[in-house]
N, C-alpha and C positions, 0 to 999 in steps of 0.2 A: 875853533870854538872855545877851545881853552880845557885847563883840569880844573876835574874837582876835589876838594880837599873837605875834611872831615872837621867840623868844628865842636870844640866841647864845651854846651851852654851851661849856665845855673840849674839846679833841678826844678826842672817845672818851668823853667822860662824860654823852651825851644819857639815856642812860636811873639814871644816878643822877642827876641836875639831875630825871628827870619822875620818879620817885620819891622824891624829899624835897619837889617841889612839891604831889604829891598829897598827901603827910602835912601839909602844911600846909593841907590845903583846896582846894588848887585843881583844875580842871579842865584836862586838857592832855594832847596827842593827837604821840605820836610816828610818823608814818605811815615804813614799810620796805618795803625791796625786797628779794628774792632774787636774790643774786649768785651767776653762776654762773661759775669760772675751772678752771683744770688746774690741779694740782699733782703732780708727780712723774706722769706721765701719767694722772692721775685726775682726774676731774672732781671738783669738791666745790662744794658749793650754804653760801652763809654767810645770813646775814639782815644785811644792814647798813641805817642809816639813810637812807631818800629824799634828805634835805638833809643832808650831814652838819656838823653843830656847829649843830644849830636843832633846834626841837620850837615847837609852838603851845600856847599858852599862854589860857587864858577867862579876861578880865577884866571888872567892870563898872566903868565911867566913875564916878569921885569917889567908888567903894568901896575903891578895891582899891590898897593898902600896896605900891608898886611897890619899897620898901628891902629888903622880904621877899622879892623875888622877886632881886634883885640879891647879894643877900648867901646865897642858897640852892644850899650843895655843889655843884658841877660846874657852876653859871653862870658865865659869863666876867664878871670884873670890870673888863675892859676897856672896855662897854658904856656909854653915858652917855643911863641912864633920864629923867630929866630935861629933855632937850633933846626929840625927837622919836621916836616909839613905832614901830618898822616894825609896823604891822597887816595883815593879810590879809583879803581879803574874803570873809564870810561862804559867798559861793556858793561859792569854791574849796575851802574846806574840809571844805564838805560833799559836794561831788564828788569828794574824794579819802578820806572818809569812807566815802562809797557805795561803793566802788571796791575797797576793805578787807574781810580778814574779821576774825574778832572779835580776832584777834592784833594787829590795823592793820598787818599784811602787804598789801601791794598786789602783785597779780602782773599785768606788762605782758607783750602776746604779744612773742612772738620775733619779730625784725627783722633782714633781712640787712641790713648797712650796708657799700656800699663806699668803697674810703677816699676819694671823691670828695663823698660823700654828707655825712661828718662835718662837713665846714665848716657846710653849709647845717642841719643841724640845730641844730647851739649856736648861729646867724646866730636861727632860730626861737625858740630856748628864749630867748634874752636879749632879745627885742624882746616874746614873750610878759611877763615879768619886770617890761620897763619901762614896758610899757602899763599891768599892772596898779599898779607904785606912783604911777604920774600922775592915777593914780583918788582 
């Protein structure tokens, strides 16, 4: 099937970076979340990106033209393909895959979080992060 690697778009432009790369052929999975905030006493729901200024990208090893994928509208060309690929692993992909409906909307339950709580959960999220890149 191939790996997937991690690409890092323009801010704001993940979903033209995964629409010029599908025109090109590729396969590439931008997973979102429903954002819920007030504005002007209203609640309003947006769809923003899970990771914002990333999207997942299928390549196969010694096929795939990584200048095409660097030089493709709304990728950051800051990026330096060449030296070392951030890739992700399979399983997680497809667990946040699963996770998804057909939109690649992921919807997480609601969570009370007190502001004591906040520390310890990005303490979680970046020790999850760096377990998986030492893989």
């Amino acid at each position: 099937m191939g790996n997937w690697c991690v690409v890092h778009t323009k801010p704001g432009q993940e979903i033209t970076a995964e629409e010029n790369l599908q025109c090109q052929g590729f396969k590439t999975w931008l997973p979102k979340l429903v954002r819920k905030k007030q504005i002007r006493r209203r609640r309003v729901q947006n769809i923003v990106p899970m990771f914002p200024s990333s999207l997942f990208v299928n390549f196969q090893p010694g096929k795939t033209n990584f200048a095409s994928i660097k030089y493709t509208r709304g990728i950051s060309q800051r990026d330096r393909f060449d030296q070392e690929l951030a890739t992700a692993s399979e399983k997680i992909v497809q667990d946040l895959m699963g996770q998804a409906d057909p939109n690649g909307v992921i919807t997480l339950p609601e969570a009370e979080i007190k502001s004591d709580d906040s520390s310890k959960a990005n303490e979680e999220n970046m020790l999850i992060i760096t377990q998986d890149r030492s893989q």
